[in-house]
Every structure is written in C-alpha cells, then in structure tokens.
BALUM-845065 format. One record per atom (N, C-alpha, C): residue number from 1; residue in three letters; atom name; x, y, z. Coordinates in steps of 0.1 Angstrom, whole numbers, plus 5000, padded with zeros to 4 digits. Example, Ala and Ser with C-alpha at 12.3 -4.5 7.8 and 13.67 -1.06 7.14 Angstrom:
2
+------+------+------+------+-------+------+
| resi | resn | name | east | north |   up |
+------+------+------+------+-------+------+
|    1 |  ALA |    N | 5132 |  4943 | 5078 |
|    1 |  ALA |   CA | 5123 |  4955 | 5078 |
|    1 |  ALA |    C | 5132 |  4967 | 5078 |
|    2 |  SER |    N | 5128 |  4978 | 5071 |
|    2 |  SER |   CA | 5137 |  4989 | 5071 |
|    2 |  SER |    C | 5129 |  5000 | 5079 |
+------+------+------+------+-------+------+
This chain:
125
+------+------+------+------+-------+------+
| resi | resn | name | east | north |   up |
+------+------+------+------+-------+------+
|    1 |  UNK |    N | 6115 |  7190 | 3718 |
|    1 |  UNK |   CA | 6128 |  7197 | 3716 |
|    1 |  UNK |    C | 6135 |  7196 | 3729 |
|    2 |  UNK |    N | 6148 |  7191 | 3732 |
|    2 |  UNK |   CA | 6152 |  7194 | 3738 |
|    2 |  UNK |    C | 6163 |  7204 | 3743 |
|    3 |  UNK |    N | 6161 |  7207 | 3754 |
|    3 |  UNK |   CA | 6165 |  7222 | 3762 |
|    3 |  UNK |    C | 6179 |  7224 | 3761 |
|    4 |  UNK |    N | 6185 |  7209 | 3766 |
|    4 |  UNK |   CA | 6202 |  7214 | 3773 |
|    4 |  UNK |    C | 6211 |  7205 | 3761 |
|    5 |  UNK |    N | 6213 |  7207 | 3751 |
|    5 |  UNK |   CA | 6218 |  7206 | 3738 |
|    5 |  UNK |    C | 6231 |  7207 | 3736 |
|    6 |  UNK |    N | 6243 |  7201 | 3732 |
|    6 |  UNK |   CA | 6253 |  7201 | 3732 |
|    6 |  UNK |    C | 6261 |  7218 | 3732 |
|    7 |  UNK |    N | 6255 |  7225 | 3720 |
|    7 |  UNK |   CA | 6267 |  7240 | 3718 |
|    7 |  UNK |    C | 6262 |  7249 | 3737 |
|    8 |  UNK |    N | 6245 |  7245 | 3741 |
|    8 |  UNK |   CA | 6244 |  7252 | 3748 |
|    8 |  UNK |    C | 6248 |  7249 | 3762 |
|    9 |  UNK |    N | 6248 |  7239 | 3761 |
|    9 |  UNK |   CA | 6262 |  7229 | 3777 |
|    9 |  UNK |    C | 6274 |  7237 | 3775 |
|   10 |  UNK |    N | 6281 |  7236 | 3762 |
|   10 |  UNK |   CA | 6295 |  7242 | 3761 |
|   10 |  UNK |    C | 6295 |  7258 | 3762 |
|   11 |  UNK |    N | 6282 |  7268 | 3758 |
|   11 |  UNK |   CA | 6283 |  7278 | 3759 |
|   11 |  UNK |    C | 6282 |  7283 | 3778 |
|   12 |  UNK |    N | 6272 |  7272 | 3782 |
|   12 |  UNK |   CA | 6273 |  7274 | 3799 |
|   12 |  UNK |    C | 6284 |  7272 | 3805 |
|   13 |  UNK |    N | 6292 |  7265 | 3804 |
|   13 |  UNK |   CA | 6309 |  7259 | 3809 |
|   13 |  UNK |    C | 6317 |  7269 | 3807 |
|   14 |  UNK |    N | 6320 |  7271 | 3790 |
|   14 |  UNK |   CA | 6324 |  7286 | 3791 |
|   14 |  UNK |    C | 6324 |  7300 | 3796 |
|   15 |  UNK |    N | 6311 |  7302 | 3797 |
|   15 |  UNK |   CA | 6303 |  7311 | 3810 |
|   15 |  UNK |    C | 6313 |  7312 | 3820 |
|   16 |  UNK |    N | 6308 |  7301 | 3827 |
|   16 |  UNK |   CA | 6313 |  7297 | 3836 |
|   16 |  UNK |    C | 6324 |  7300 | 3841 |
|   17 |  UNK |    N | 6334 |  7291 | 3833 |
|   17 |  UNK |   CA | 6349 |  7290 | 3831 |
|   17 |  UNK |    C | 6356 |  7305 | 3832 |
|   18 |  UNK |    N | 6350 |  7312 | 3823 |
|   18 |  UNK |   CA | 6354 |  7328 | 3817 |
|   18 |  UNK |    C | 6351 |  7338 | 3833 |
|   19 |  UNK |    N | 6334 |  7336 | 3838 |
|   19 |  UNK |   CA | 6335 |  7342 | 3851 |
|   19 |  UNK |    C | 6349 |  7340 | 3860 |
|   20 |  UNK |    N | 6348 |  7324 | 3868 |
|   20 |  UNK |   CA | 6357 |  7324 | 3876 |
|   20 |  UNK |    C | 6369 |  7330 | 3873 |
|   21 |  UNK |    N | 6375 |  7332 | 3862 |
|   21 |  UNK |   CA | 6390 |  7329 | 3858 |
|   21 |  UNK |    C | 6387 |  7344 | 3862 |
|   22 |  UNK |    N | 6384 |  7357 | 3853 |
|   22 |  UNK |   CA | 6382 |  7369 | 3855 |
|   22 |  UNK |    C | 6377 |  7373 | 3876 |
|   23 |  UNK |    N | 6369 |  7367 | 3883 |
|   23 |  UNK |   CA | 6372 |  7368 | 3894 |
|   23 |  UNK |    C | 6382 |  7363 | 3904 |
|   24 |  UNK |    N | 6387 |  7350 | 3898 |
|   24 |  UNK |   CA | 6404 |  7350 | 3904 |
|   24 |  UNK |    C | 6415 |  7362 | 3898 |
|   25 |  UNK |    N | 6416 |  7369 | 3889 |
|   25 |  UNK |   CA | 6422 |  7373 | 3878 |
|   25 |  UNK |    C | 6419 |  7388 | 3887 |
|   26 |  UNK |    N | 6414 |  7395 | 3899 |
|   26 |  UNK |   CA | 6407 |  7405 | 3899 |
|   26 |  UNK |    C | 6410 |  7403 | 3913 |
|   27 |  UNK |    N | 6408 |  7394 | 3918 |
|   27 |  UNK |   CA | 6412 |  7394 | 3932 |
|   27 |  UNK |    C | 6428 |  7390 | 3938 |
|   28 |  UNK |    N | 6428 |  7386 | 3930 |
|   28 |  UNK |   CA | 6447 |  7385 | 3930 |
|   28 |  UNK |    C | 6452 |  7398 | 3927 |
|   29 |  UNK |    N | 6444 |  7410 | 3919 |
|   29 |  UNK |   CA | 6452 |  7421 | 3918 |
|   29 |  UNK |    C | 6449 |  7426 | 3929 |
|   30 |  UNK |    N | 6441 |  7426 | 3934 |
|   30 |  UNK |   CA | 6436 |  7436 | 3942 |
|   30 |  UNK |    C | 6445 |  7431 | 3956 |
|   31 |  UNK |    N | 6447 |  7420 | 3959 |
|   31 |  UNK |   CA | 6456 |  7414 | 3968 |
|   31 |  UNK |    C | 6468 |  7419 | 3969 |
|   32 |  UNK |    N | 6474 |  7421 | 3955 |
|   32 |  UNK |   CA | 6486 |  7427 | 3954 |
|   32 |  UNK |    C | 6489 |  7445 | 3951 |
|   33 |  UNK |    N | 6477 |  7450 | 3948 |
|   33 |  UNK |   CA | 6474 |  7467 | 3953 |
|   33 |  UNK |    C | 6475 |  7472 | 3968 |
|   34 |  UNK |    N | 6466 |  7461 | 3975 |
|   34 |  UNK |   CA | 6467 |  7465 | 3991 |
|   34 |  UNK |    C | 6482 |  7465 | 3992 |
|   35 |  UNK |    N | 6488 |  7451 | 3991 |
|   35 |  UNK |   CA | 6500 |  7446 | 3997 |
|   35 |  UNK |    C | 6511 |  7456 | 3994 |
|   36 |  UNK |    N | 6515 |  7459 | 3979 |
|   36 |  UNK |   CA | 6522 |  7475 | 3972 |
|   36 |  UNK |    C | 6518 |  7486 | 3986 |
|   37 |  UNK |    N | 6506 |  7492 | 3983 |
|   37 |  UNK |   CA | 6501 |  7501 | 3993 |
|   37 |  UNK |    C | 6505 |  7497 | 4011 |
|   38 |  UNK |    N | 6503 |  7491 | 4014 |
|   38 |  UNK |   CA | 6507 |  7481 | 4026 |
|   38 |  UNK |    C | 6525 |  7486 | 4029 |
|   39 |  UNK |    N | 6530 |  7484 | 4024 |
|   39 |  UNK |   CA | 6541 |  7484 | 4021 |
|   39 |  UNK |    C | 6546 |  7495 | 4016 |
|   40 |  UNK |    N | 6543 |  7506 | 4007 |
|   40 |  UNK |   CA | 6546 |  7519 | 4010 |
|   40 |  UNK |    C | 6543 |  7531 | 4020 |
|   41 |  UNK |    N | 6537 |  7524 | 4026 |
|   41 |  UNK |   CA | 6529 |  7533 | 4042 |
|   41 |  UNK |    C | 6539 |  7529 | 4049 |
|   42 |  UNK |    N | 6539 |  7518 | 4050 |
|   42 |  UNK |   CA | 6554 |  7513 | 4063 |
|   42 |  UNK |    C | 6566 |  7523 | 4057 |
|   43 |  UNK |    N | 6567 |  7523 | 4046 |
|   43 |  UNK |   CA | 6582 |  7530 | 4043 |
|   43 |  UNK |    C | 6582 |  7543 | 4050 |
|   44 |  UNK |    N | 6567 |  7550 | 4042 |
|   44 |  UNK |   CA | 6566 |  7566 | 4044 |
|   44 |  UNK |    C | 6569 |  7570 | 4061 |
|   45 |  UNK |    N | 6558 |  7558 | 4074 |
|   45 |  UNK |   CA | 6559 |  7562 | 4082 |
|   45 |  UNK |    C | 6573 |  7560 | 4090 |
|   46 |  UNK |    N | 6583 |  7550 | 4081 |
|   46 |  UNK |   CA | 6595 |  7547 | 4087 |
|   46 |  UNK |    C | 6602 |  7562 | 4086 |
|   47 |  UNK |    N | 6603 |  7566 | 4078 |
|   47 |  UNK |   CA | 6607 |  7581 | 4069 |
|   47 |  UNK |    C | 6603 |  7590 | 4078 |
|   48 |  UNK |    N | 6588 |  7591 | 4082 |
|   48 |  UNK |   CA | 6578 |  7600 | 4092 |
|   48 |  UNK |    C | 6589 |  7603 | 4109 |
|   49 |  UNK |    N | 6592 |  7583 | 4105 |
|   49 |  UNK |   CA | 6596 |  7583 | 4125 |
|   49 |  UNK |    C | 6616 |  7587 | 4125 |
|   50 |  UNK |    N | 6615 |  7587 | 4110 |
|   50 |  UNK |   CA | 6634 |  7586 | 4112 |
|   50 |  UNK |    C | 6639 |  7609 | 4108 |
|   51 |  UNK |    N | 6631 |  7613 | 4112 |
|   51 |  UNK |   CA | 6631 |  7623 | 4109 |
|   51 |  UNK |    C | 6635 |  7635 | 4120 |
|   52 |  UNK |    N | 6642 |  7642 | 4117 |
|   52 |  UNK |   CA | 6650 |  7648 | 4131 |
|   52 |  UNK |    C | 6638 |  7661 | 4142 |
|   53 |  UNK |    N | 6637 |  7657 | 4154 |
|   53 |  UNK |   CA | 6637 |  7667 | 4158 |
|   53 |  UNK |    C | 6616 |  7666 | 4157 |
|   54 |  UNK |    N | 6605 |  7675 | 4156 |
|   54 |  UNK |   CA | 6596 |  7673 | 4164 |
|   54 |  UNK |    C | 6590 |  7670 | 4146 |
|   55 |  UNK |    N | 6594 |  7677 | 4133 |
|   55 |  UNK |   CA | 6585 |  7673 | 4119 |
|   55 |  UNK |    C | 6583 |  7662 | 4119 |
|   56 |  UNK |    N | 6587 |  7653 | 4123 |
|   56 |  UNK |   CA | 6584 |  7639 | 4117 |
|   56 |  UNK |    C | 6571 |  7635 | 4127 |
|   57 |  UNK |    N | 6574 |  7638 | 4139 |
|   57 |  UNK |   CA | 6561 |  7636 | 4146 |
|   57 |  UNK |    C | 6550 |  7644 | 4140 |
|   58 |  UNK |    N | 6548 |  7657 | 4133 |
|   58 |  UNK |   CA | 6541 |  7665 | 4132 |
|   58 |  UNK |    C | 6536 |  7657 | 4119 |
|   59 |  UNK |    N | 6542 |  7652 | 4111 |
|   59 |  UNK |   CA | 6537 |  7647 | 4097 |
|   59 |  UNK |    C | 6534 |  7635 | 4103 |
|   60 |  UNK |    N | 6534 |  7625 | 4109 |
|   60 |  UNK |   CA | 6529 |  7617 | 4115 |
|   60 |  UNK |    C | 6516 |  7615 | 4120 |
|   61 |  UNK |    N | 6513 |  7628 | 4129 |
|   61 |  UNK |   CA | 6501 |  7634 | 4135 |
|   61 |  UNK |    C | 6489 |  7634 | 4119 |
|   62 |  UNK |    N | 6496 |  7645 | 4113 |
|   62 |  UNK |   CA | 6490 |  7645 | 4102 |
|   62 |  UNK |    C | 6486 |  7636 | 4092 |
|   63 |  UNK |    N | 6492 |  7629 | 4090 |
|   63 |  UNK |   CA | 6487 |  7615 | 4084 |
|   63 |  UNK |    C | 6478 |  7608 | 4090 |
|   64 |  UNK |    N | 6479 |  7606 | 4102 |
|   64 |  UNK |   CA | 6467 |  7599 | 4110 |
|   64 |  UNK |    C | 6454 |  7607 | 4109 |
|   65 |  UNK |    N | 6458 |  7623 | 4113 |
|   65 |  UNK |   CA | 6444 |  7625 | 4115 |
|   65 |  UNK |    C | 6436 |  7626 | 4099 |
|   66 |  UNK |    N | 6445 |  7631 | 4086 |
|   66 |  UNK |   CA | 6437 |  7624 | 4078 |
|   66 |  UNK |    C | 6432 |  7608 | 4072 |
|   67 |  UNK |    N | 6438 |  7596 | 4078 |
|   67 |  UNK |   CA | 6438 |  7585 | 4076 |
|   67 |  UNK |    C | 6421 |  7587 | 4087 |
|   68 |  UNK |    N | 6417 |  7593 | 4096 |
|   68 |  UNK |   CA | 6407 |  7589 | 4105 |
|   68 |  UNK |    C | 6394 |  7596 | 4095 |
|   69 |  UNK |    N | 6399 |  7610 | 4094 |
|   69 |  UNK |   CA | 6394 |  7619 | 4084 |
|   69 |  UNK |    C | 6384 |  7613 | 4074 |
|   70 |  UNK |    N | 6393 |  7609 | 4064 |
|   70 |  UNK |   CA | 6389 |  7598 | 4050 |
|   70 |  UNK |    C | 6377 |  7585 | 4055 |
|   71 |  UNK |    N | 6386 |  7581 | 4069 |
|   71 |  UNK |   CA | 6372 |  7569 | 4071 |
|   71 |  UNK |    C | 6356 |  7572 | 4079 |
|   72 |  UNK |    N | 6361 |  7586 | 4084 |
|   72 |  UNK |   CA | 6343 |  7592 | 4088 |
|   72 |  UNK |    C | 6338 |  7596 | 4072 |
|   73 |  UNK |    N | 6344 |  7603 | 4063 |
|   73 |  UNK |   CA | 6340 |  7606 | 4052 |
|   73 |  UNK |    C | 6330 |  7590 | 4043 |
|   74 |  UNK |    N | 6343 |  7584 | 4042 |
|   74 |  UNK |   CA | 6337 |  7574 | 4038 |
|   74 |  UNK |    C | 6324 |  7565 | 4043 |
|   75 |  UNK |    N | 6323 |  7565 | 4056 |
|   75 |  UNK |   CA | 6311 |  7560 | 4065 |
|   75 |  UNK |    C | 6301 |  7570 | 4063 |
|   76 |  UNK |    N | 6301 |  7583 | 4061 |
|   76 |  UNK |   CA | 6291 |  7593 | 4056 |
|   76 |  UNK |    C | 6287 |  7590 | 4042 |
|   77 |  UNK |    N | 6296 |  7588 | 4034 |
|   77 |  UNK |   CA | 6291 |  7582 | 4017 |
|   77 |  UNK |    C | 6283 |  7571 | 4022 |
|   78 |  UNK |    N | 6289 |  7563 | 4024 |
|   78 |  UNK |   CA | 6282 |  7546 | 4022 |
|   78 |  UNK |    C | 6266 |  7554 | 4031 |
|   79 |  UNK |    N | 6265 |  7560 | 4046 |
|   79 |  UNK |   CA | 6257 |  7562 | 4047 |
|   79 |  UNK |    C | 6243 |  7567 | 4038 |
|   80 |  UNK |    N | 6248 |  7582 | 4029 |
|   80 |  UNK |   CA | 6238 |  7586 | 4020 |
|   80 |  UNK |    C | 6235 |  7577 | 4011 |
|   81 |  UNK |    N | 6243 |  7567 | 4007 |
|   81 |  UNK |   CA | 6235 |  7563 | 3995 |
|   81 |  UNK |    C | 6230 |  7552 | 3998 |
|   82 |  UNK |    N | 6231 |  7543 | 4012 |
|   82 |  UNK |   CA | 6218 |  7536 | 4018 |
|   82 |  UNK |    C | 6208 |  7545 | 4017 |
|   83 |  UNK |    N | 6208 |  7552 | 4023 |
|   83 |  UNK |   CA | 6191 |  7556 | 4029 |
|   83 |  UNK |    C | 6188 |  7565 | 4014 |
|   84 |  UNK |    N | 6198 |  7568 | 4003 |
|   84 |  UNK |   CA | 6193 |  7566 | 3991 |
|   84 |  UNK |    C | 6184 |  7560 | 3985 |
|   85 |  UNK |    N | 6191 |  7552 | 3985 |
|   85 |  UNK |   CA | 6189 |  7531 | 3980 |
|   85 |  UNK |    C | 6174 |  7530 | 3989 |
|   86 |  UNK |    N | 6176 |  7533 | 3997 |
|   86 |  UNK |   CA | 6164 |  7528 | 4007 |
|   86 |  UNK |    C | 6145 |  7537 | 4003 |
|   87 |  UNK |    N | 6150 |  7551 | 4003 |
|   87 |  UNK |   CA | 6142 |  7558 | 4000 |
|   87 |  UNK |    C | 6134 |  7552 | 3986 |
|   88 |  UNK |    N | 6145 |  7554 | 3972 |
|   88 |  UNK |   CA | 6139 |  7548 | 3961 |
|   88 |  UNK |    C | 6134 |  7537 | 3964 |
|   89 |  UNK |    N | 6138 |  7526 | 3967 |
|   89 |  UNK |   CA | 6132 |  7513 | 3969 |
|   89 |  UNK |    C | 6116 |  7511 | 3978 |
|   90 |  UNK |    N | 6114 |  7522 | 3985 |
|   90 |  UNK |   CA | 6104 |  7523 | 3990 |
|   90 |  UNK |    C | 6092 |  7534 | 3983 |
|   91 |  UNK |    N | 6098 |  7541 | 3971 |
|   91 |  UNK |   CA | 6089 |  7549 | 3966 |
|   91 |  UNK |    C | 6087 |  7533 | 3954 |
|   92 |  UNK |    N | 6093 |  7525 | 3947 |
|   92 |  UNK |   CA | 6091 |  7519 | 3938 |
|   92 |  UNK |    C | 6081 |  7508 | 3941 |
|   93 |  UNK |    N | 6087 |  7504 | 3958 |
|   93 |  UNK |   CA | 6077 |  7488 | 3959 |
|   93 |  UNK |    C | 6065 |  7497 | 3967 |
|   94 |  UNK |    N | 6063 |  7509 | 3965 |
|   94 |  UNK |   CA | 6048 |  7516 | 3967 |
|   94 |  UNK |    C | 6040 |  7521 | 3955 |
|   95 |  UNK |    N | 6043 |  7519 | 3945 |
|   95 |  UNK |   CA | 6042 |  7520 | 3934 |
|   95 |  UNK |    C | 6035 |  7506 | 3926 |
|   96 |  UNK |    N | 6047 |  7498 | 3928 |
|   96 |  UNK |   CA | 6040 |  7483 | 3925 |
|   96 |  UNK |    C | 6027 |  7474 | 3932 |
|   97 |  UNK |    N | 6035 |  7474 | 3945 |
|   97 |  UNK |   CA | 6026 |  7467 | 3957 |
|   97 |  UNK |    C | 6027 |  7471 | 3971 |
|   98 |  UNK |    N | 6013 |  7481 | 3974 |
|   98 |  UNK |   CA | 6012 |  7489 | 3988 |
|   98 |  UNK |    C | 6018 |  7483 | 3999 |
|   99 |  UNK |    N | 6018 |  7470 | 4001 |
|   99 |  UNK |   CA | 6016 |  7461 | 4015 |
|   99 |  UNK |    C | 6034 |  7461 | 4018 |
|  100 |  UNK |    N | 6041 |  7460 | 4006 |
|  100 |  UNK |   CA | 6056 |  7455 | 4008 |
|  100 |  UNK |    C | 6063 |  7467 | 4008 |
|  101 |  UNK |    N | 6061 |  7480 | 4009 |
|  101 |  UNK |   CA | 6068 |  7493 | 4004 |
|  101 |  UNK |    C | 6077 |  7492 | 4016 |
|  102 |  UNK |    N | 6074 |  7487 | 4031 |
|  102 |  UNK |   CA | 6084 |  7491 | 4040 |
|  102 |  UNK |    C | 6097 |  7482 | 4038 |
|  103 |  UNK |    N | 6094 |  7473 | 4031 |
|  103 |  UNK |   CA | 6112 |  7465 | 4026 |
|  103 |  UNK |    C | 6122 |  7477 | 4028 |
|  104 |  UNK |    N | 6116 |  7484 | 4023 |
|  104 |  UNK |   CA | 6127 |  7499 | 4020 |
|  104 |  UNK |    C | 6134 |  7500 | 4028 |
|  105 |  UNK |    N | 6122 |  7497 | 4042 |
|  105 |  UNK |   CA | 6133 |  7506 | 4049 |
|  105 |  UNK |    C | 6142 |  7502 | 4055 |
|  106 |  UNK |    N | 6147 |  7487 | 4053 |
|  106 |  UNK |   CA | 6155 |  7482 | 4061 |
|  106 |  UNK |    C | 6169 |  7489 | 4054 |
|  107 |  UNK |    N | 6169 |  7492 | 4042 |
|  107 |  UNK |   CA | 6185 |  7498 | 4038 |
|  107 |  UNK |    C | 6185 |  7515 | 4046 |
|  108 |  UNK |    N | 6174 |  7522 | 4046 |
|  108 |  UNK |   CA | 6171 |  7535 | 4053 |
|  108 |  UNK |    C | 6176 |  7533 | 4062 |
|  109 |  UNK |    N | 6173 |  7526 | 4072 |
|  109 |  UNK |   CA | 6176 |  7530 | 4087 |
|  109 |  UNK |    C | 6194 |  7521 | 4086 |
|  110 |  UNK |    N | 6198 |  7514 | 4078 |
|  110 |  UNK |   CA | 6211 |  7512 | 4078 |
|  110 |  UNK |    C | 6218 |  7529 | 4076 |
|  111 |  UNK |    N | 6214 |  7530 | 4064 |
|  111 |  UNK |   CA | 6218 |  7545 | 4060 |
|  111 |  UNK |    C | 6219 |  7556 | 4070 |
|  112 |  UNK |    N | 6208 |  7559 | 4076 |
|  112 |  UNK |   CA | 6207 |  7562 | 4091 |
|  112 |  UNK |    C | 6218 |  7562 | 4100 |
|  113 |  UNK |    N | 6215 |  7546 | 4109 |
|  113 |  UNK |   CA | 6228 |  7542 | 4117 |
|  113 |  UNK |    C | 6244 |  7546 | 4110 |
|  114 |  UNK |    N | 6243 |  7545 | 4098 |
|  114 |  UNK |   CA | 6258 |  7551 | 4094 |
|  114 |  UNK |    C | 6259 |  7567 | 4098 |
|  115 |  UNK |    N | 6251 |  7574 | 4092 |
|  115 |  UNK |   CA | 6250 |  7589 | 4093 |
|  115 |  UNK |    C | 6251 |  7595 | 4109 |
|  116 |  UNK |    N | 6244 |  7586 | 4117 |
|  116 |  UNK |   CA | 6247 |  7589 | 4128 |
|  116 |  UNK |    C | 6260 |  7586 | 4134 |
|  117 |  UNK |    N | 6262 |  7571 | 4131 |
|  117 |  UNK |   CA | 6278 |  7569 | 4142 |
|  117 |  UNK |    C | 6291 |  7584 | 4134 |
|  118 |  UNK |    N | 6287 |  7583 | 4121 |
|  118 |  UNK |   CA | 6298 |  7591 | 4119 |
|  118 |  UNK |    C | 6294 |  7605 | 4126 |
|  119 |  UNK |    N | 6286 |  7609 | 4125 |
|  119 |  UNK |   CA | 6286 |  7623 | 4131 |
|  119 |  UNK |    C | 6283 |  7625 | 4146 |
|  120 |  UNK |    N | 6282 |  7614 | 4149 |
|  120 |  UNK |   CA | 6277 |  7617 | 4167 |
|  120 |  UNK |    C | 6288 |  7609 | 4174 |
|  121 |  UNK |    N | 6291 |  7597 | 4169 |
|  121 |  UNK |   CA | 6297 |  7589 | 4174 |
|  121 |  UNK |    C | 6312 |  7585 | 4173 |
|  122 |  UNK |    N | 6317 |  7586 | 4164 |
|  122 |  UNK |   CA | 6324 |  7583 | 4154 |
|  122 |  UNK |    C | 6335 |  7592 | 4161 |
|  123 |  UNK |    N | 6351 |  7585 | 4167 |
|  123 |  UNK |   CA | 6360 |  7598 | 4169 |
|  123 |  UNK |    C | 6366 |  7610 | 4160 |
|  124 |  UNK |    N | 6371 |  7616 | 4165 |
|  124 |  UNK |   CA | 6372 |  7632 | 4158 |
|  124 |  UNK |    C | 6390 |  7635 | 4158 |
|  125 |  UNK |    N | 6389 |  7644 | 4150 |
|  125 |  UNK |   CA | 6404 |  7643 | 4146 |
|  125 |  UNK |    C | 6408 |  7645 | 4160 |
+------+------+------+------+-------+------+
C-alpha cells in the first residue's frame, strides 16, 4: 500500500497553502494595528504638546509614567507564568522520568530573572 497517494498530496498542499495564507493574512493585520496605533499616539501627544500653559505637560507626564507602568506590569505577567510554566513542567517530567525533571528549570529561573528586573531593577515611575 502506498503511503503518499494522490487525494493525500493534495490534502497536504492544501494544509499547507491554507496555513501560510492565514499567517500572511494575520500578520499584515497586525502590521496595520501597530501602524493605526502608531499614529494615533503621535496625534494625542501632538495635542499633549500643543496645549496651553503647564496641562499639556502634565498629561504628558502622565502618559509616560503609565506607558512605563504597563511595561513593568507586563514583565511581571510574562514573569509569573514562566516560573509557572517552569514549576509544572518540572513537577510532570518528575513524574515521568526522575533524571530529566530539572529541564524545568530553565523556564523557572527565566521567570525569576523577569520578576526580579521588574521589581528590583526595572525604572520606576
């Protein structure tokens, strides 16, 4: 019997075909989300700087220090759920096979280094 059979070449191509098209199709949006966003920041902060007198600097201030805000937040997420990720992973391949459980810990101690730069390291509003 053979394996690679005409409908099943064509159902692999299609595969195929269908992937890429959906990841160009996905990355082009996303290309043009930043670029929209990109582009309405410049407005807002044009708006921020064309503003009389000391609010515009004041909203200005404020948008930065939450634009810094959001990105220690975010480096705290991604941190927890490494050393999430890390933890399970090392309770599971101790479970299966004793010898290899410390794989784990290489996402752990990423998880780690995140948790620390943001909170030790990381500038402050």
């Amino acid at each position: 019997m053979e394996i690679f059979t005409l409908p099943f070449a064509l159902f692999l191509s299609v595969g195929a075909l269908g992937m890429w098209t959906f990841i160009a199709v996905a990355t082009w949006s996303e290309n043009r989300r930043r670029e929209r966003e990109a582009y309405y920041r410049s407005e807002t902060l044009k708006k921020f700087s064309e503003m009389p007198g000391e609010a515009g600097l004041a909203m200005l201030r404020e948008y930065e220090r939450n634009t810094v805000r959001l990105r220690r937040e975010r480096i705290k997420l991604g941190g927890l759920a490494s050393l999430a990720a890390g933890i399970g992973l090392m309770a599971f391949l101790h479970s299966i096979a004793y010898e290899v459980y410390l794989v784990g810990s290489i996402p752990l101690l990423v998880g780690v280094a995140f948790l620390v730069y943001s909170y030790l390291l990381a500038p402050k509003d």
